[in-house]
C-alpha positions as a Python dict, from the first residue, in 0.01 Angstrom:
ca = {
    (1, 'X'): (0, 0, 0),
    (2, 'X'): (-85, -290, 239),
    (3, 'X'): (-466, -500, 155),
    (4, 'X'): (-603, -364, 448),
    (5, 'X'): (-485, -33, 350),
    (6, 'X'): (-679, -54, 4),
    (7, 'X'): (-971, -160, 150),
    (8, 'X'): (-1001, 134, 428),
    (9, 'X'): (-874, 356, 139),
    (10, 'X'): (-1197, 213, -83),
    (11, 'X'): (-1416, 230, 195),
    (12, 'X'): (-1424, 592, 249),
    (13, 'X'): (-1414, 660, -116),
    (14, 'X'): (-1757, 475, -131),
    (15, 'X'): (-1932, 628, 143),
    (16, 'X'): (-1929, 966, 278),
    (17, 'X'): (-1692, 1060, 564),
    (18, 'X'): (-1890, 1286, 810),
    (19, 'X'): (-1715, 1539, 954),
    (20, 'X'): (-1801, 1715, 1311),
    (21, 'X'): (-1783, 2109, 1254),
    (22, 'X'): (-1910, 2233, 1583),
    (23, 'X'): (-2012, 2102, 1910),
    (24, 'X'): (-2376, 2099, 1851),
    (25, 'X'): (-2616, 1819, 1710),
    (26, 'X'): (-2621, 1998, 1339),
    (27, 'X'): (-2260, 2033, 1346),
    (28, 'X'): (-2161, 1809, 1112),
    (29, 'X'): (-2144, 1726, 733),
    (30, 'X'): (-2052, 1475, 493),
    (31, 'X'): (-1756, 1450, 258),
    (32, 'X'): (-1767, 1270, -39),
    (33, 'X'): (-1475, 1269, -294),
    (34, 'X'): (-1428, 1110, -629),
    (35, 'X'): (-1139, 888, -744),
    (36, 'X'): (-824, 969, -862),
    (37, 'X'): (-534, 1185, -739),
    (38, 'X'): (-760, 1540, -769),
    (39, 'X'): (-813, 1802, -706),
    (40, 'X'): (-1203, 1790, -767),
    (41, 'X'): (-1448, 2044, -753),
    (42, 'X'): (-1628, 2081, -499),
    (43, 'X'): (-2027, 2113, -477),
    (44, 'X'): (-2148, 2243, -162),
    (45, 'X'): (-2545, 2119, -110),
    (46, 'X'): (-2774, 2199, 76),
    (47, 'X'): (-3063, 1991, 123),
    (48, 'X'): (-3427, 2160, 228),
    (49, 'X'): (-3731, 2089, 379),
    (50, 'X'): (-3895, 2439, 518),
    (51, 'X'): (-3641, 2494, 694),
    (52, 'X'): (-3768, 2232, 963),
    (53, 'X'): (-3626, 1953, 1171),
    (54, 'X'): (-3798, 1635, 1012),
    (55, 'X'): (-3560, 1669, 713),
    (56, 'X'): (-3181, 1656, 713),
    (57, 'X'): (-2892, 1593, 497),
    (58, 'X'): (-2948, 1223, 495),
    (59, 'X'): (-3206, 1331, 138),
    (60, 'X'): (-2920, 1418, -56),
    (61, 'X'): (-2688, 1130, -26),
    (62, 'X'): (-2845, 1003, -364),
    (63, 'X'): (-2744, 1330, -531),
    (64, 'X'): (-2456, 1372, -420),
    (65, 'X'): (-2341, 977, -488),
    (66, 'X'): (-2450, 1114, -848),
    (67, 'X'): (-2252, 1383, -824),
    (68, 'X'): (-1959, 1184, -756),
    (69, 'X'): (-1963, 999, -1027),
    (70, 'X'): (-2000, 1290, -1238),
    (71, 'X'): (-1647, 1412, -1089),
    (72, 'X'): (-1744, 1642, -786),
    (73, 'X'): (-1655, 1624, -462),
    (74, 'X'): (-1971, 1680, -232),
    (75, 'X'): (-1942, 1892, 128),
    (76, 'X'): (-2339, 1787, 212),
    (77, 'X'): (-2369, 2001, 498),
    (78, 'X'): (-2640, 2015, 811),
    (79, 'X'): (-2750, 2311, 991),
    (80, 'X'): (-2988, 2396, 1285),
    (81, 'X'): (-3355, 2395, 1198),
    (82, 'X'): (-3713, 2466, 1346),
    (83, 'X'): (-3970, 2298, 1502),
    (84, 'X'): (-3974, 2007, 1796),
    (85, 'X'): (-3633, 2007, 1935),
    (86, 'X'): (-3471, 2249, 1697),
    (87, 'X'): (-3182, 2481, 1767),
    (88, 'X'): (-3263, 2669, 1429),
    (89, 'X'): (-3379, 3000, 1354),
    (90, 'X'): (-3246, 3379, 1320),
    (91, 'X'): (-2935, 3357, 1321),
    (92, 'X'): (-2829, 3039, 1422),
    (93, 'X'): (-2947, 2872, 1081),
    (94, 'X'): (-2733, 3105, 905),
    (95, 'X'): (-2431, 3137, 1146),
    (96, 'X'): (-2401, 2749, 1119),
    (97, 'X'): (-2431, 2763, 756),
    (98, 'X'): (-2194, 2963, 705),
    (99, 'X'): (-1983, 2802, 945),
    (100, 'X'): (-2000, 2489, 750),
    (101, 'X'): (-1911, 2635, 407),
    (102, 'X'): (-1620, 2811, 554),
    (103, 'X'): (-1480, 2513, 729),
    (104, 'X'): (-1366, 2386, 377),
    (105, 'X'): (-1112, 2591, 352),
    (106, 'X'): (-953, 2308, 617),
    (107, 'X'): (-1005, 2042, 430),
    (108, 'X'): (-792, 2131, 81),
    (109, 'X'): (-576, 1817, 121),
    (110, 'X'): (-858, 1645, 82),
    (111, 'X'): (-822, 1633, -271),
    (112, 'X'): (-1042, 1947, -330),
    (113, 'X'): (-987, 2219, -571),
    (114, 'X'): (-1103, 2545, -364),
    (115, 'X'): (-1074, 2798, -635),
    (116, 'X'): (-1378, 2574, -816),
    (117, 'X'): (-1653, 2508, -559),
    (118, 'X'): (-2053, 2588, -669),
    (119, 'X'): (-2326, 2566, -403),
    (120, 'X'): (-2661, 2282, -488),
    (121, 'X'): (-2900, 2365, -297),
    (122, 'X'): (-3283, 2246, -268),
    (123, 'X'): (-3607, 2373, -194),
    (124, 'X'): (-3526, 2611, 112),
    (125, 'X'): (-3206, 2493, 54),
    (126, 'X'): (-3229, 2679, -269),
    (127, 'X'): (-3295, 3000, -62),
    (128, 'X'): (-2981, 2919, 197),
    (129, 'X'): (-2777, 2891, -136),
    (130, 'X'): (-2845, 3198, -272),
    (131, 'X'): (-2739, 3338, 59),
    (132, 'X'): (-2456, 3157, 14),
    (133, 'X'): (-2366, 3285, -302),
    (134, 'X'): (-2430, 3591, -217),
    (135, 'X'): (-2245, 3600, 103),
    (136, 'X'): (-1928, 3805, -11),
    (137, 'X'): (-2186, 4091, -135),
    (138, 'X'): (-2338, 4112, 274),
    (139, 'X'): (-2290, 4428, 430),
    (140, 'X'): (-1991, 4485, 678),
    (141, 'X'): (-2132, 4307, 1040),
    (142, 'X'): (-2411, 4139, 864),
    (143, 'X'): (-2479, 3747, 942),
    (144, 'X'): (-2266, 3536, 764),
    (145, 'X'): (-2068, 3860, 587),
    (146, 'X'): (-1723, 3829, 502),
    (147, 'X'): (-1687, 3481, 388),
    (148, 'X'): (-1366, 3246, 397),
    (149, 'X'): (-1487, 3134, 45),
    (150, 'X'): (-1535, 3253, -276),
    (151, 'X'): (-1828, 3048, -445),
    (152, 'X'): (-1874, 3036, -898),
    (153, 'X'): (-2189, 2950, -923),
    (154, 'X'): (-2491, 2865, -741),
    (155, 'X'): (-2739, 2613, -856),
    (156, 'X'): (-3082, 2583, -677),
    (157, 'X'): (-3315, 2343, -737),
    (158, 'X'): (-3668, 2444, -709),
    (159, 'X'): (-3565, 2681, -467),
    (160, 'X'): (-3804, 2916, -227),
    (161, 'X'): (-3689, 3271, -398),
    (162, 'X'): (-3981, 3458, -208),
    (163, 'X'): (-3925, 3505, 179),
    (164, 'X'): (-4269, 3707, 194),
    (165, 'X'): (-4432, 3456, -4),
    (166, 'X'): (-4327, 3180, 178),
    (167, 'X'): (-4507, 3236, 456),
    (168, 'X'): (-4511, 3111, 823),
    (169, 'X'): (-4190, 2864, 802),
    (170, 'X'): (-3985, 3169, 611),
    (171, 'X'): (-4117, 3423, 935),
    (172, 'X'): (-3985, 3140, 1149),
    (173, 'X'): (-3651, 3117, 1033),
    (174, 'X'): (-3636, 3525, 994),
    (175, 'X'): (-3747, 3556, 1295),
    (176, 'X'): (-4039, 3731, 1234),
    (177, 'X'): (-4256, 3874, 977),
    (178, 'X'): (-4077, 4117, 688),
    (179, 'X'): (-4254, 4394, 925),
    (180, 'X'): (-4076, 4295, 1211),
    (181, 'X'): (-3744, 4209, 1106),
    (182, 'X'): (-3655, 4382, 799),
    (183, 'X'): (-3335, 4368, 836),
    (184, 'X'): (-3309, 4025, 785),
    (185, 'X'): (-3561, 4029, 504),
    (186, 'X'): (-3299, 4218, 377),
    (187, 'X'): (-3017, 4021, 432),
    (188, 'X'): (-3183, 3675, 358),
    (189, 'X'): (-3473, 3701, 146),
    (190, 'X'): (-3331, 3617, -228),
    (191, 'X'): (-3612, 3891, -370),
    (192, 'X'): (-3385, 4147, -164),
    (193, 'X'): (-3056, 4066, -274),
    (194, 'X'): (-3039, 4110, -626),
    (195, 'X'): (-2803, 4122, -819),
    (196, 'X'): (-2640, 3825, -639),
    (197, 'X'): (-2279, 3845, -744),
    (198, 'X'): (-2273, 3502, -920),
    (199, 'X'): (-2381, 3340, -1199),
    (200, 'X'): (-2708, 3130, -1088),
    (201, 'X'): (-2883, 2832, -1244),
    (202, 'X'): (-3266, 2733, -1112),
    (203, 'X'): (-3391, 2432, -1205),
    (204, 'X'): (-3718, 2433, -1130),
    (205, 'X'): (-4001, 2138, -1266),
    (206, 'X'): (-4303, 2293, -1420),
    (207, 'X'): (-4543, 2071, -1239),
    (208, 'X'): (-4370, 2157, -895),
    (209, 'X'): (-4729, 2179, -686),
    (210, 'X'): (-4511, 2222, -349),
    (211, 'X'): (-4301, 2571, -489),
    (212, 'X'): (-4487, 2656, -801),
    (213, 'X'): (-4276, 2741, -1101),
    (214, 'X'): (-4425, 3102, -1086),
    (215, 'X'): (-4193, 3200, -834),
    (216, 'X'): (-3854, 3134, -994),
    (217, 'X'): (-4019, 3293, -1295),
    (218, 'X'): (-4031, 3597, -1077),
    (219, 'X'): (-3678, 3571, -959),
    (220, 'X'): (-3515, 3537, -1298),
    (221, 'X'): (-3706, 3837, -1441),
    (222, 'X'): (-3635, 4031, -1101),
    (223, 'X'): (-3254, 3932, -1108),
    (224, 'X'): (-3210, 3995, -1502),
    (225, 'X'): (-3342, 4346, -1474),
    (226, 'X'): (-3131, 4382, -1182),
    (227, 'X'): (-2834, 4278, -1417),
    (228, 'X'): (-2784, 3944, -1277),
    (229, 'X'): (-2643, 3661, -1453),
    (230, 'X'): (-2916, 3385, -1416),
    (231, 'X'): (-3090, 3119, -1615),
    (232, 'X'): (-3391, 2889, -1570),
    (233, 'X'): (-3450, 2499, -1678),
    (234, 'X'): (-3739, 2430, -1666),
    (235, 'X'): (-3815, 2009, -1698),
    (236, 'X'): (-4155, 1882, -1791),
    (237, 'X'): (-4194, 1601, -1591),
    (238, 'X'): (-4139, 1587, -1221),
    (239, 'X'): (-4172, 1753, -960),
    (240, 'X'): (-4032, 1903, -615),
    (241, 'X'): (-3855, 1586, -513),
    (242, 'X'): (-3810, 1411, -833),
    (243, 'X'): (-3559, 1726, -946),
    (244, 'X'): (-3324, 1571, -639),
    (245, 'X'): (-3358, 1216, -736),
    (246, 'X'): (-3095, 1106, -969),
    (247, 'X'): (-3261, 866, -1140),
    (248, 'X'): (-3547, 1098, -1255),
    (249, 'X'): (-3519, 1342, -1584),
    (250, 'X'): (-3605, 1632, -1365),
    (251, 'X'): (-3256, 1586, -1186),
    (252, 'X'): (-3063, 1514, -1507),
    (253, 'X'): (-3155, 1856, -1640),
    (254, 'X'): (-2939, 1972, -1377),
    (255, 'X'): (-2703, 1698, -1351),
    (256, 'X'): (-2618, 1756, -1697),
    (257, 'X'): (-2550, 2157, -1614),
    (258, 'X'): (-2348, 2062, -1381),
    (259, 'X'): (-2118, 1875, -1632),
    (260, 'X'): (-2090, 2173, -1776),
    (261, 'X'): (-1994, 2348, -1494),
    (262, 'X'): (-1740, 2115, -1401),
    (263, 'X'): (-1581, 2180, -1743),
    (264, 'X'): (-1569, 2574, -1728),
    (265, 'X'): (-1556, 2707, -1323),
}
């Protein structure tokens, strides 16, 4: 292997390789692979931010850097959103998602190990990884139904569990109040789509004051008596952005899951 070779070679190794998906602004997403000859498992995230286009992927390249070095490859993915110049909404948010998870199954000589991928996903993020997770569980025609991937384990980090709850931003999205459009409610709304199919980890600070801790309290005692396979960290410092910043001990309570995960999906 030539110098120049090397140095390409260590290039993209140190900074994520962004992918176009579709022809649309939020049709891309970021690859980010560890060292060595592989495979590596993969960790899909998902960053959040109401769902709304002032936030984008760009907030998790910290995390997923962390990641990294922990030994998973990242697929940090971008996806239409509301507001000013957005292209987001019912479906198109979850058509691209979905398009974006299932365009790893293209990339497996990349180094990644398909049969070991787990979904990290943030704040609303959170939310669009549940969906995720529960994807292969959607009914026949459904949004995003019939997925090109199966996914072990999602982990969602102080995650919006509560489409009612949530408000304006979650109507939005839906497109429309749980009145109007139950359907998607019902195909969406975490609350609605229990028991997942997964195993599912929320990490959730206890002095979150954006998504209070309440709500994934709700969730886990909703999804257990459902039958669901779920647990809940909860870290006593931090809050909702500290749990995605990797030098914070609100992240490293899930960091440190996910070395577990890395050692058992």
């Amino acid at each position: 292997m030539s110098i120049t070779t090397q140095v390409v070679r260590h290039a993209l190794l140190q900074h994520p390789q962004r992918r176009r998906v579709a022809d649309h602004k939020d049709g891309r997403a970021e690859l980010l692979v560890p060292t060595g000859p592989g495979p590596h498992p993969v960790a899909i995230v998902v960053h959040g931010g109401y769902w709304r286009t002032q936030y984008g992927s760009l907030i998790m390249r910290p995390l997923c850097a962390d990641l990294r070095r922990r030994g998973w490859a990242t697929w940090n993915i971008e996806y239409g959103r509301i507001g000013r110049g957005g292209r987001g909404g019912w479906p198109t948010t979850f058509t691209d998602v979905a398009a974006m998870v299932d365009h790893l199954t293209r990339l497996a000589d990349e180094r990644l190990d398909l049969s070991r991928v787990v979904v990290v996903g943030h704040s609303a993020g959170g939310q669009l990884a549940l969906w995720i997770g529960g994807r292969a569980g959607l009914p026949v025609g459904a949004v995003g139904a019939d997925p090109a991937l199966t996914v072990a384990h999602v982990v969602a980090l102080s995650p919006v569990t509560d489409m009612v709850r949530a408000g304006a931003p979650a109507a939005a999205v839906l497109g429309g109040t749980v009145q109007d459009v139950p359907d998607h409610f019902a195909q969406a709304d975490p609350m609605r789509r229990l028991p997942l199919g997964v195993p599912v980890t929320i990490v959730h600070p206890v002095a979150d004051a954006t998504v209070p801790v309440a709500r994934s309290r709700e969730y886990v005692t909703a999804a257990r008596a459902a039958g669901a396979d779920v647990e809940l960290l909860e870290p006593a410092t931090g809050g909702h952005r500290e749990v995605i910043d990797p030098g914070h001990a609100a992240w490293r309570a899930a960091g440190e899951r996910l070395d577990r995960l890395r050692a058992t999906v």
